[in-house]
C-alpha positions, 0 to 999 in steps of 0.5 A, a space after each residue: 287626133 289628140 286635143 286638150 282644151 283648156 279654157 277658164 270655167 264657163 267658157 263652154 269647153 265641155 260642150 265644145 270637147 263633147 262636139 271635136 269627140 264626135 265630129 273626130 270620133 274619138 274619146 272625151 276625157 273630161 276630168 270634173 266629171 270623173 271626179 263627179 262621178 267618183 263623189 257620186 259613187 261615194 267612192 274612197 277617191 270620191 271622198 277624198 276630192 269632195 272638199 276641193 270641189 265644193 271649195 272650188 280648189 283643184 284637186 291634189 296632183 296624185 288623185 288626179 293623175 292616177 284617175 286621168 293618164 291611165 285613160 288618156 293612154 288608153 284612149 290613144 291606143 283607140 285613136 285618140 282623145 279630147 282632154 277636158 279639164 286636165 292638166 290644170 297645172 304645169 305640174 300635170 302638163 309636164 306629167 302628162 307629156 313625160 306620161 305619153 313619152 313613156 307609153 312611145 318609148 315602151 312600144 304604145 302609139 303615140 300618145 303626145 298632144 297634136 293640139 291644145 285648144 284655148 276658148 277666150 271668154 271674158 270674166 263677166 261672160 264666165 260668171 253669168 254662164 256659171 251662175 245660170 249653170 249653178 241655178 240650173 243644176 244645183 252645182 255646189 261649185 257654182 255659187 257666187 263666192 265659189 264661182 269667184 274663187 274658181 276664176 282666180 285659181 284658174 289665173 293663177 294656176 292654169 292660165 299660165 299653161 297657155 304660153 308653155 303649149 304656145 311655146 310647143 306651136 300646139 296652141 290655138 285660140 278661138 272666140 268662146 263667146 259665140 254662139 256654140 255652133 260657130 265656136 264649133 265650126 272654128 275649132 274643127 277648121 283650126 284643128 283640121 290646119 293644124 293636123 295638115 301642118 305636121 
């Protein structure tokens, strides 16, 4: 199986892409944490991103990419992944898919998206999510002024990501503002559908 969520910040996509990992038993890719752990590790690339994240900008295509696709690819040779916070931008969508064609063409498995999953949460849902989570965690990209500037790019950039899978029938939308437990249960029948169907 081979997903990609894609969801405003707060709607619960981490929770959710940890939950379809484990129930399909394959690998969570989540790219904010990469990056995290890459500023952790007060690596090259780590210092690089810092500013974006604390911002709350995306981070440039070439940082992303060399830190994603690689495993991505990886991960499907291995039966499959969740992505979680990539791609971002049409930019990295149409990288990502030329990424996987490649790897088929050069005799990989079939590395493609089988499914893109959208979680509908409205923006004041988000906000209070993300302010309790930054109260919580001390995130420096969780503060009010950032919280705010986080939704608006997502708007702008990653929002129109939503009609380029629907034009590809890999979208599926769900409800994000139940309780996770629900959100679950409809993910995994959607996915399940959408599976059979191809």
């Amino acid at each position: 199986m081979r997903i990609l969520m894609v969801a405003p910040p707060g709607a619960g996509k981490g929770t959710q892409a940890e939950r379809l990992a484990q129930h399909f038993g394959i690998e969570h890719l989540a790219s904010g944490e990469m990056l995290r752990d890459e500023l952790a590790a007060g690596s090259e690339t780590g210092e690089k991103v810092r500013p974006y994240i604390d911002r709350g900008d995306l981070v440039p295509d070439e940082l992303v990419l060399q830190l994603v696709l690689d495993r991505m690819l990886a991960a499907a040779e291995r039966g499959g992944y969740v992505l979680d916070g990539f791609p971002r931008t049409l930019k990295q969508a149409h990288a990502t898919d030329q990424a996987a064609a490649d790897h088929q063409t050069a005799g990989g498995t079939d590395a493609r998206l089988q499914a893109v999953v959208h979680l509908a949460v409205g923006r004041a849902e988000l906000q209070r999510r993300m302010r309790a989570r930054g109260d919580a965690d001390g995130r420096s990209d969780d503060t009010a002024a950032v919280i705010a500037h986080r939704l608006e790019v997502y708007e702008a950039e990653t929002e129109p990501l939503l009609d380029y899978y629907r034009d590809q029938d890999l979208l599926i939308c769900v409800d994000g503002e139940r309780s996770i437990d629900e959100v679950s249960r409809d993910l995994i029948a959607a996915l399940d559908r959408a599976v059979v169907r191809q």
